[in-house]
N, C-alpha and C positions, 0 to 999 in steps of 0.2 A: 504494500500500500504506500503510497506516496506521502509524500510529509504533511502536504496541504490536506488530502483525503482522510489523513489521522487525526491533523487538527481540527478538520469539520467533525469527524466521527468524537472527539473527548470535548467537540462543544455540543452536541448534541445528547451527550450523556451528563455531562453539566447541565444542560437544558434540564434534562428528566428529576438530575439528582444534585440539589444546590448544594447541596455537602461536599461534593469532589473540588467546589473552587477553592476550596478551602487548603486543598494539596496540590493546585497547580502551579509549579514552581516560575512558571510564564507569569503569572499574576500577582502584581504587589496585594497585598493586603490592606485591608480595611479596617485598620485599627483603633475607628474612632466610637463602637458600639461591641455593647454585648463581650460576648466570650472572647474577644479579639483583644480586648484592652488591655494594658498595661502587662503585655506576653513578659515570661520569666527570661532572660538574657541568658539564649544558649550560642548565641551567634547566629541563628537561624531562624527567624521570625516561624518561617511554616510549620520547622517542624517543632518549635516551640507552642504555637499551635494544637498540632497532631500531638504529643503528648498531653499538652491538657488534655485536650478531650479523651482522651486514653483514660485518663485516670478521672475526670466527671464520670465518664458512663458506668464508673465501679457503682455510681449511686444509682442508675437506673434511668438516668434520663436520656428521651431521645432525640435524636436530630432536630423534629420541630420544636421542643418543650428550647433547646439551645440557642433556637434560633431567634427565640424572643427578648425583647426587651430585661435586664436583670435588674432586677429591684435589691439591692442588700437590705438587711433590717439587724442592724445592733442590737445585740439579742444583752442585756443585761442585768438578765435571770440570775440570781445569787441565793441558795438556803438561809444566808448570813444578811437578806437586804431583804425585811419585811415590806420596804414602801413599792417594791417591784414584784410579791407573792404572784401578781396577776399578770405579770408579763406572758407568760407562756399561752394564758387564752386570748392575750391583744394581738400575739402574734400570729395565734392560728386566723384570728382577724382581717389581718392586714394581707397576707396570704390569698383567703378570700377576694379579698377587695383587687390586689392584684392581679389574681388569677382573669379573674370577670370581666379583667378588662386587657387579656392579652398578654401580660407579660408572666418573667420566672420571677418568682419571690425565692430567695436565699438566705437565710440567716446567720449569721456570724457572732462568735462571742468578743463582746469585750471586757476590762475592767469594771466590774462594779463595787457603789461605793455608797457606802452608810453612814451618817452620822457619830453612831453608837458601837459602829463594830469597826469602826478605821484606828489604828493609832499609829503617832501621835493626836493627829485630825485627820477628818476627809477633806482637809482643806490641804496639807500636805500633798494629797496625791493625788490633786484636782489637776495640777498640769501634765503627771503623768499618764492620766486617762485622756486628756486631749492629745497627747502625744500620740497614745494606743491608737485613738478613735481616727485622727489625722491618719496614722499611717495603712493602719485597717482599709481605710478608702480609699486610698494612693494605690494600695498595693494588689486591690483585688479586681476582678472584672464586674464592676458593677456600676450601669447607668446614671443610677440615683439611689437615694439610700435615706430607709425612713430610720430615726437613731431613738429607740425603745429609752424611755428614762424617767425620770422624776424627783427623786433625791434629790435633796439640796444642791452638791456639788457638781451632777452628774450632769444637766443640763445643760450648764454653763461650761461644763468641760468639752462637753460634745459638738454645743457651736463653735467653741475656740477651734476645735480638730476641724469640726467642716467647713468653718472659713477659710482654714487653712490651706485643705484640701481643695477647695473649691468645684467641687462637683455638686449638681444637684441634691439638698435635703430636704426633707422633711422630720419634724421632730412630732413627736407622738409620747405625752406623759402618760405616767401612771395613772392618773389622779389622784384628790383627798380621799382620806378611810371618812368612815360617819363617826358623827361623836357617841360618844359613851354616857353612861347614865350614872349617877352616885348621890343617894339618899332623894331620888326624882328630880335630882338636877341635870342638865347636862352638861357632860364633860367631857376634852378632847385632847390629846398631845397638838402642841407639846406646852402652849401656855400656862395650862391649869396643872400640868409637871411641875412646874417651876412657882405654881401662886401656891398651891396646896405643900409642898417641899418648904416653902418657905415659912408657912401656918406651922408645919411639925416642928421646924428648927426650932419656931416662937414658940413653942409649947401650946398650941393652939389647939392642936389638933394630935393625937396619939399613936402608939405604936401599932398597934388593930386597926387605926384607918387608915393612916399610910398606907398597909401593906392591900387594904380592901380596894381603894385608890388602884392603884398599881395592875388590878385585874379589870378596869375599867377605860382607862384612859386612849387607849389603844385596840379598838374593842374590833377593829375589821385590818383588811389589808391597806395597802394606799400609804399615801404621804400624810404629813400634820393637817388636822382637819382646818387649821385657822389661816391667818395671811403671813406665814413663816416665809422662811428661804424659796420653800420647795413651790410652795402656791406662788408666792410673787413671782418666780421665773417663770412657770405657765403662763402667768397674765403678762409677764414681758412678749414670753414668745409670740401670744397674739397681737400683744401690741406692733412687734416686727411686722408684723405679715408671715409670720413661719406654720403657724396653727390654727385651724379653725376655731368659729368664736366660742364654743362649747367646749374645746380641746381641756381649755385651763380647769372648770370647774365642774365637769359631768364627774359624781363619785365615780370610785375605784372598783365598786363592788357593784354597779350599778349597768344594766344591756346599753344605755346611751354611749356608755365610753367605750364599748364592744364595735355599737355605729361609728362611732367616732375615728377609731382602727380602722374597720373595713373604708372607709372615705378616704383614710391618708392612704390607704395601699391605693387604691384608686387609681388620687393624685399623684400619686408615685412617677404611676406608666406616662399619666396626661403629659407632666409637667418636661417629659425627658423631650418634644415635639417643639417645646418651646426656644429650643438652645442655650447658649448663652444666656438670653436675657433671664431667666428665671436661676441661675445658679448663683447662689451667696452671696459674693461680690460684687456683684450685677446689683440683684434683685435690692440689697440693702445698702440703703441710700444714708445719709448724715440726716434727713428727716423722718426716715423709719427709726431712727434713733431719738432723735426728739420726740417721735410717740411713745416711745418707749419709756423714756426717763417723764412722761406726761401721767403714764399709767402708774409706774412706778409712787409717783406722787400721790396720785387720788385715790390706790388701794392704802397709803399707809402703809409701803412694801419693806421690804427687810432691809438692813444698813446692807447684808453683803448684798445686795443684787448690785450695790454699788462699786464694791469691788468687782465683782466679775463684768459687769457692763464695758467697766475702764478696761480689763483683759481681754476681752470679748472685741471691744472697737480697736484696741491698738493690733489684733490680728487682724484686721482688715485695711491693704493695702490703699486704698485712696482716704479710707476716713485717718486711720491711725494719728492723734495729736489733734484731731479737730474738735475734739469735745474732751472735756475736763472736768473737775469737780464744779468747778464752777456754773458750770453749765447745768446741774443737776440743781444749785441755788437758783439761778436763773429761773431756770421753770418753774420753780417751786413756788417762787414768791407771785403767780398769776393760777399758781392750781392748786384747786381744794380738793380736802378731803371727804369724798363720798362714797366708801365702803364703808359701811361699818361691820366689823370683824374683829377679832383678838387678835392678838393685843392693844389697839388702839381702840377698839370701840367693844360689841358682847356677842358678836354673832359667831356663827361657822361656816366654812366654805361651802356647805348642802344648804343652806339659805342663801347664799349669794348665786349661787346656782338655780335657786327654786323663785331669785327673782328679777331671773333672766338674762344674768353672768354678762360676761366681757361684752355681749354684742350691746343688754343694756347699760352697760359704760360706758361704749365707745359713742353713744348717743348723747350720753348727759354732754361729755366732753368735746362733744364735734364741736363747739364755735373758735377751741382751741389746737385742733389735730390738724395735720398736716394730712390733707385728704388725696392727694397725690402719689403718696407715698404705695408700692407696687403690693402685693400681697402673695404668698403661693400660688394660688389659685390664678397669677395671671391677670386679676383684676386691678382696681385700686382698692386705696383705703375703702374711699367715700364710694364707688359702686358698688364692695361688698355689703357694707351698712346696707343701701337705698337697697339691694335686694334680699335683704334677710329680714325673715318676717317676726318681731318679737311681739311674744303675746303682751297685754299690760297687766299689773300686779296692781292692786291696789296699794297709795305709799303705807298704811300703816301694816302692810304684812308683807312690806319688802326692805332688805338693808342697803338699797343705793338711793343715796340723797338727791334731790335733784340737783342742779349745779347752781344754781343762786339760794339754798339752804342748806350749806355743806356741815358735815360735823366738825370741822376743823376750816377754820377761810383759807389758808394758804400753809406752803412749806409744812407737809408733816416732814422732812426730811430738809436738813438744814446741814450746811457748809460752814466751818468754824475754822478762825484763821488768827493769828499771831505768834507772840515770841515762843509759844509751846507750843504751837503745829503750825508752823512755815509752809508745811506741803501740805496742811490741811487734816479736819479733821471731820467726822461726820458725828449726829444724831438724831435720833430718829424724835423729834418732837412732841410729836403728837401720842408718845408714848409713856411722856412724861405722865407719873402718876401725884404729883407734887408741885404745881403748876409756878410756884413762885423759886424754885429751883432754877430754871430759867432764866434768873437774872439772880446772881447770886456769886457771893464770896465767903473764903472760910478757908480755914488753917488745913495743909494736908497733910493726911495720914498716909504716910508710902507704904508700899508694899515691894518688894522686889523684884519678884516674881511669884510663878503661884505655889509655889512650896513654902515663901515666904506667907502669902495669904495665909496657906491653910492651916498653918503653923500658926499664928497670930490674931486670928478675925475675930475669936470669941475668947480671947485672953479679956479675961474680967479686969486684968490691969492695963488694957490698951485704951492709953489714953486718946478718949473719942467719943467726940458730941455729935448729932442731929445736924449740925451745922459745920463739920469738917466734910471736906473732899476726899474723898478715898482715892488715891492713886498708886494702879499698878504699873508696874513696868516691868518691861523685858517679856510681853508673851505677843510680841511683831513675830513677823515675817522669818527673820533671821533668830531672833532671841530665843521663841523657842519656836519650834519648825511646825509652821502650817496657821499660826496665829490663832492658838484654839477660842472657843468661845467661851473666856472665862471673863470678859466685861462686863458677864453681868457679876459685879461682885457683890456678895451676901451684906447684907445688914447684918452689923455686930449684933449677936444672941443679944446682951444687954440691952444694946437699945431695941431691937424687935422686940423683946418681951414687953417693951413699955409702947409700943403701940407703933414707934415708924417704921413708915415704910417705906421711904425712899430715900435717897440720901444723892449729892452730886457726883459722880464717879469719873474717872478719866483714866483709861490707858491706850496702848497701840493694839490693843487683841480685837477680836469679834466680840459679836451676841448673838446668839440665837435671834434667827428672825420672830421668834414666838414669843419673847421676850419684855419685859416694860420697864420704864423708870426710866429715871432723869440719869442720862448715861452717855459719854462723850466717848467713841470710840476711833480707830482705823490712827490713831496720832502719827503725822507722818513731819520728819524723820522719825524713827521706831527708838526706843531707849537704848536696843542695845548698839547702834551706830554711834561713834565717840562723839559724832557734832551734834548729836541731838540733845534738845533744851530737856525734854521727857527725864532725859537719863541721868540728868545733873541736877535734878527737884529733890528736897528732901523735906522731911514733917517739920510742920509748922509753917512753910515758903505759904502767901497767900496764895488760891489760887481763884481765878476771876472768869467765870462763864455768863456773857450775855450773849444772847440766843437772838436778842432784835438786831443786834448791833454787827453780829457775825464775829465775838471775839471770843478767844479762849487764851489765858494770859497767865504767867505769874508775876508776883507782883516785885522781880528784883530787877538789880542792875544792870544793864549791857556789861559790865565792867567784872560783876562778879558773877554773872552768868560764863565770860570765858575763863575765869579764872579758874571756876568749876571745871571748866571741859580740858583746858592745860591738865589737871591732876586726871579728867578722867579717859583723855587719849594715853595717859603713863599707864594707867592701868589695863585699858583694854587692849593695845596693841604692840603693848614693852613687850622684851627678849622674855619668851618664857610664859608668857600668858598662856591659860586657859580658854581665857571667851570666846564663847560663840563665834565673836567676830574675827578674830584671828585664828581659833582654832580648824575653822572650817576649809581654811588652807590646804591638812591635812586628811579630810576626812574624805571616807570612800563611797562608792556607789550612790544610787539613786540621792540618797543622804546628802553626800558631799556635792553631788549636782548642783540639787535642790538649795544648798547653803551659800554655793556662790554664785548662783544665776539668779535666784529673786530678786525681782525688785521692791518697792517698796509699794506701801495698799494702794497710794493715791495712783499710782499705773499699773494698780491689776495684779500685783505678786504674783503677775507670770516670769516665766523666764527670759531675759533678754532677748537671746538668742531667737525665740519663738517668736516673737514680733516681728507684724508688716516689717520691710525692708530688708528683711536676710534672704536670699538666695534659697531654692531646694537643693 
């Protein structure tokens, strides 16, 4: 047979059988879809190729099932991660949703991360699940990719990785668990953790309720029922345009957030038609972020969405440096607070659901949103609103205020700035349980760090009034690793027994998004950096928080403020030092990484390196 006769006869078997192009070595490849992407580096595209598929079909799939669209779905399932118990049935979900609509659904594991079972923190190993999640996407053949999550950390990890990656996402939370019931109250993690913890330390409440408590509080699967870390990042996402508008607050346990799956698999296939424009980088604009930090505001969201927001945008190569803390002041001071929810207000996230969730906030809020701004789904902001239909709640049996009767007029989350936090400091205002704290001075009580706390808070000789400032230090970034949330620092036994309850508090650590009280946290530079003013404070220095004013201050000298820092650069970085900060020179693995690439809260406590501007 002739060469031309062969070549007609293997395009006509080509014709028959569209798998053969796939081995004809005449033919470049197609490596912009599907099982073709991101081939393993054997020197040989084809037959790098023809092995995959060698070893895919050990799973049973066939040529057409291959030939379709692949959805990846970050699968992160964990025995040890209660708020994800229902991943496995969102996933058979989305699967569904996929399927129905033409393409392969895939799943993949990644990193999963808790709260209560990470240590140090799950704040710690927040960049290394971005890292996971980034490379997961890079590395495998997959279209687009919905990323299974919910936990506090996890969400926020997972945008960092797929902005990174920048292939088409979709994010799909767990949801809230329902609350729990005690003595025909309702109860829910993790707020009422932390008000009832706090009753026992005061001798309020006893060793048999405590322990009764404890079987209630967490009474389903799902993330913290109230407006924590884990909910506020949901109602980020949709504020993005990442999630549908029921994404955030359909329960955990509930078929809505089953529907909710099946649609993002959906959207999966749809969104892969769209190109370019709908993938990450694209799709999220410097105004999808002003919706964000918009939402942020009028839920009363957690201080960390503020950390991870800054992490989150400096992964993103056009916006990276365009929006600041400042910028989260900015908005704050034209947006009120219209969720009512715990910590800031009494409700739970199954009421802010039942009274018509993000889509009726994104309403209240429309004279303020950036309507423009793209959405998953390819629409805009302001077209997905005009065509989503919300039912109306009656206002006395719903928790969103309208927006000219807000529960709070402006700034539930406030930027705080001078000689103690130069890079800024946050608080969450409208959480304050003590309202004339707010503007307030008073002698400090240091703490060192938190073995220094724990050691110390309820020494019956610790001298300490109602009106001293409790200040920790040393539990940043670097001081101790992942910035746990130990902000909220306790009220001395003494004084809680005698009835307060709130006192002014300041260090560089977190709080719990579930969290309340008059409390100044993210202090940037961190104590344990030698130039920082944090870490040269000691008891008795005034310290000065006005909340109207934006300052947070002590009340000494320029002069002996460095004098301080002269003895405390001998100490932290002299020949022979321990700290943290010099020691971490030495230190290995993940550990040692993590100790000399973060930065500090006000940009995210990611890792340098990992931000917009680096090269892959």
């Amino acid at each position: 047979m002739s060469t031309t006769a062969q070549d007609n006869a293997n395009a006509g078997e080509e014709e028959d059988q569209p798998n053969l192009r796939d081995y004809d070595l005449s033919r470049p490849l197609d490596t912009r879809r599907g099982m073709r992407t991101g081939l393993t580096s054997y020197g040989d595209a084809h037959f790098s190729l023809f092995l995959r598929k060698v070893f895919i079909k050990a799973l049973g799939y066939s040529e057409d099932a291959l030939s379709r669209p692949i959805i990846g779905i970050a699968n992160t399932y964990s025995a040890l991660n209660p708020c994800h118990a229902n991943a496995p049935q969102l996933i058979d979900a989305v699967k569904r949703g996929v399927q129905l609509n033409g393409g392969l659904a895939v799943e993949f594991p990644t990193i999963s991360l808790h709260e209560s079972f990470a240590a140090p923190t799950s704040m710690f190993l927040r960049n290394l699940m971005s890292m996971d999640t980034e490379e997961m996407i890079m590395a495998q053949p997959v279209d687009a990719v919905v990323l299974v999550g919910g936990c506090d950390k996890t969400t926020p990890a997972q945008l960092m990785g797929g902005i990174s990656a920048n292939k088409p996402i979709l994010h799909l939370v767990t949801g809230p668990m329902m609350p729990g019931s005690h003595r025909g109250v309702r109860i829910g993690a993790c707020t009422d953790c932390r008000n009832n913890w706090a009753s026992y330390r005061a001798g309020v409440i006893d060793i048999e309720e405590i322990a009764a408590l404890n079987e209630e509080l967490a009474p389903t699967a799902g993330t913290c029922g109230v407006m924590g870390t884990a909910s506020t990042m949901a109602c980020i996402l949709v504020g993005l345009g990442l999630m549908p508008f029921k994404g955030a607050t359909a329960p955990a346990v509930s078929s809505a957030r089953l529907r909710i799956a099946e649609e993002t698999g959906a959207n999966a296939v749809k969104i892969i038609a769209a190109g370019e424009k709908l993938k990450p980088q694209a799709l999220l604009s410097r105004e999808s972020f002003l919706n964000a930090i918009t939402v942020l505001q009028a839920i009363g969201g957690s201080t960390n969405a503020v950390v991870h927001i800054m992490a989150i945008i400096n992964r993103h190569p056009k916006l990276a440096g365009t929006i600041t803390l400042d910028t989260f002041d900015e908005i704050g001071r034209h947006t009120p607070l219209l969720v009512d929810l715990k910590p800031s207000g009494a409700n739970y996230m199954s009421d802010f659901h039942n009274s018509g969730g993000m889509a009726a906030l994104l309403q209240e809020l429309r004279p303020i949103l950036h309507l423009d701004a793209l959405t998953i789904t390819g629409k805009t902001l302001g077209e997905a609103l005009d065509s989503q239909r919300i039912i109306p709640v009656p206002q006395h049996l719903r928790c969103i205020q309208p927006f000219d009767e807000p529960l709070y007029p402006r700034s539930s989350l406030v930027v705080l700035r001078g000689n103690l936090a130069p890079g800024g400091a946050v608080m969450k205002a409208s959480a304050s349980k003590d309202r004339r704290l707010l503007r307030h001075s008073g002698p400090a009580v240091v703490f060192t760090g938190s073995a220094d706390l724990a050691r110390r808070i309820d020494d019956e000789e610790l001298e300490v009034t109602e009106d001293s400032v409790l200040v920790l230090q040393n539990i940043g970034p670097v001081g101790n690793p992942g910035m746990p949330e130990a902000g909220l620092v306790p009220i001395p036994r003494k004084l809680a027994a005698r009835g307060v309850t709130d006192m002014l508090r300041v260090s560089d650590g977190r709080m719990s998004g579930t969290a309340g009280g008059t409390i100044v946290l993210h202090v940037s530079p961190e104590a344990a950096d030698p130039e920082s003013v944090l870490g040269v404070v000691r008891d008795g220095d005034v310290v000065t928080c006005d909340v109207e004013k934006r300052v947070l201050r002590v009340e000494i000298s320029d002069e002996e403020i460095e004098r301080r820092r002269v003895d405390r650069r001998r100490e932290v970085v002299g020949e022979g030092s321990e700290h943290p900060w010099k020691a971490r020179e030495r230190m290995r693995g993940y550990r040692g990484l993590y100790m000399r690439e973060v930065n500090q809260a006000d940009q995210g406590a990611d890792f340098d390196f990992l931000r917009a501007g680096f090269e892959r």
